[in-house]
LOFIDO-917562 format. One line per field, with one value per residue: residue number from 1; x, y, z of N, C-alpha, C in turn; residue in one letter. Coordinates in steps of 0.1 Angstrom, whole numbers, padded with zeros to 4 digits. Layout:
<nodes>
num c(NUM/...);
n_X c(X/...);
n_Y c(Y/...);
n_Z c(Z/...);
ca_X c(X/...);
ca_Y c(Y/...);
ca_Z c(Z/...);
c_X c(X/...);
c_Y c(Y/...);
c_Z c(Z/...);
residu c(A/...);
</nodes>
This chain:
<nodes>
num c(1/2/3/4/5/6/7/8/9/10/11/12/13/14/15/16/17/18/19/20/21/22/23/24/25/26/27/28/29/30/31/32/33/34/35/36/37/38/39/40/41/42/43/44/45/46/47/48/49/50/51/52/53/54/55/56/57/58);
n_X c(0008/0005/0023/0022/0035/0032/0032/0029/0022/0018/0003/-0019/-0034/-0060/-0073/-0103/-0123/-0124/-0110/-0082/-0085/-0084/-0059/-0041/-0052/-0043/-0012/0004/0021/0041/0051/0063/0072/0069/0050/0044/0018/-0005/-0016/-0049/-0086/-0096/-0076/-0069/-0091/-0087/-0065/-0077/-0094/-0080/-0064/-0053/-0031/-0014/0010/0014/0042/0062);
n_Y c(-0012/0023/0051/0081/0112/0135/0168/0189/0223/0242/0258/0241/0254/0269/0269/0252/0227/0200/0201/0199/0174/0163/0166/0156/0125/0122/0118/0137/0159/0180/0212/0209/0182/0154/0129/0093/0080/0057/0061/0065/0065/0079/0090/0108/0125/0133/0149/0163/0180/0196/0212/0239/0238/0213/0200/0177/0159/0149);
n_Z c(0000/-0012/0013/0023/0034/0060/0072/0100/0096/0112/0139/0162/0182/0195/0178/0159/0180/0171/0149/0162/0177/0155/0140/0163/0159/0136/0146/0151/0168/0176/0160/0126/0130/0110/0098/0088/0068/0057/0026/0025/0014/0043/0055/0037/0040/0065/0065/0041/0061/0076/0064/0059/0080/0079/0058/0027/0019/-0005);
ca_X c(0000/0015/0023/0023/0042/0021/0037/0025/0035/0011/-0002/-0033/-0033/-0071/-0084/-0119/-0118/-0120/-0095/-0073/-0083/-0077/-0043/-0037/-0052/-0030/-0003/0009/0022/0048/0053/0076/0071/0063/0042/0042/0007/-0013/-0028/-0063/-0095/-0103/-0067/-0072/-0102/-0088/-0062/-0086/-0100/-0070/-0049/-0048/-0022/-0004/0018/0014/0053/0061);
ca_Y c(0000/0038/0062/0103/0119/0145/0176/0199/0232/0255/0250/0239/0262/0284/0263/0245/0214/0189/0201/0197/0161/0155/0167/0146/0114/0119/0117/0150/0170/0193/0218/0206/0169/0148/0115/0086/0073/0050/0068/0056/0074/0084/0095/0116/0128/0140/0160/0177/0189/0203/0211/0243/0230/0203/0200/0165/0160/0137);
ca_Z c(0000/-0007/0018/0021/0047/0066/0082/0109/0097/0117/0154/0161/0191/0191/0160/0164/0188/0160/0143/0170/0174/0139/0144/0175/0155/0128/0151/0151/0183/0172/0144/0119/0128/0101/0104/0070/0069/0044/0018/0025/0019/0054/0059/0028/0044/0078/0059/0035/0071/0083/0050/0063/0094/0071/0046/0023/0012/-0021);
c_X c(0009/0016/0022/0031/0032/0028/0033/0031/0029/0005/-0017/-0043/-0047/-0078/-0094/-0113/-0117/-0109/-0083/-0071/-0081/-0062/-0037/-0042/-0043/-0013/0004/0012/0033/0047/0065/0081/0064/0062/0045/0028/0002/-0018/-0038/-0074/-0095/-0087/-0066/-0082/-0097/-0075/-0064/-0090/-0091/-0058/-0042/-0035/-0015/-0001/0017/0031/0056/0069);
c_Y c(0012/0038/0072/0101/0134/0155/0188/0211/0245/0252/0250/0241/0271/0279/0253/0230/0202/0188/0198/0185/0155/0153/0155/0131/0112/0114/0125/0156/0184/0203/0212/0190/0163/0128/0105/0077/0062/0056/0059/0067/0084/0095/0112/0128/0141/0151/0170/0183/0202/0209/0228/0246/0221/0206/0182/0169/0145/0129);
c_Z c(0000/0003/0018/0034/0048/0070/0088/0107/0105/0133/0152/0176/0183/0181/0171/0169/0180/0154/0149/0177/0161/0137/0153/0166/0147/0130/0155/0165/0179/0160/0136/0119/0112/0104/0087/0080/0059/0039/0014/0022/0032/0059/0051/0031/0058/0075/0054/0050/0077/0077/0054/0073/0088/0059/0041/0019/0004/-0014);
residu c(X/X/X/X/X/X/X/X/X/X/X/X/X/X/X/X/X/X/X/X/X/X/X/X/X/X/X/X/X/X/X/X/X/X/X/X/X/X/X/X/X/X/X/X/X/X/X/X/X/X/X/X/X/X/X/X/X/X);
</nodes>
């Protein structure tokens, strides 16, 4: 199965409470961390939510 790499490049400090569990599901705690997931639908999904706050990297 691919992967993506995900990367937190904005806080998610003051943003709506979802979003800030989206963050924390994805793995995420720092800025500048970066996570490798499965590119699955749903993962695809909780990015779009928060694409604001992440960076996808190739």
């Amino acid at each position: 199965m691919a992967t993506i790499k995900i990367k937190l490049v904005k806080s998610p400090i003051g943003k709506p409470e979802t979003h800030r569990k989206t963050i924390k599901a994805l793995g995420l705690r720092k800025i500048g961390q970066v996570v490798e997931m499965n590119d699955t639908p749903q993962i695809r999904g909780m990015i779009h939510q928060v694409d604001y706050m992440v960076e996808v990297i190739d």
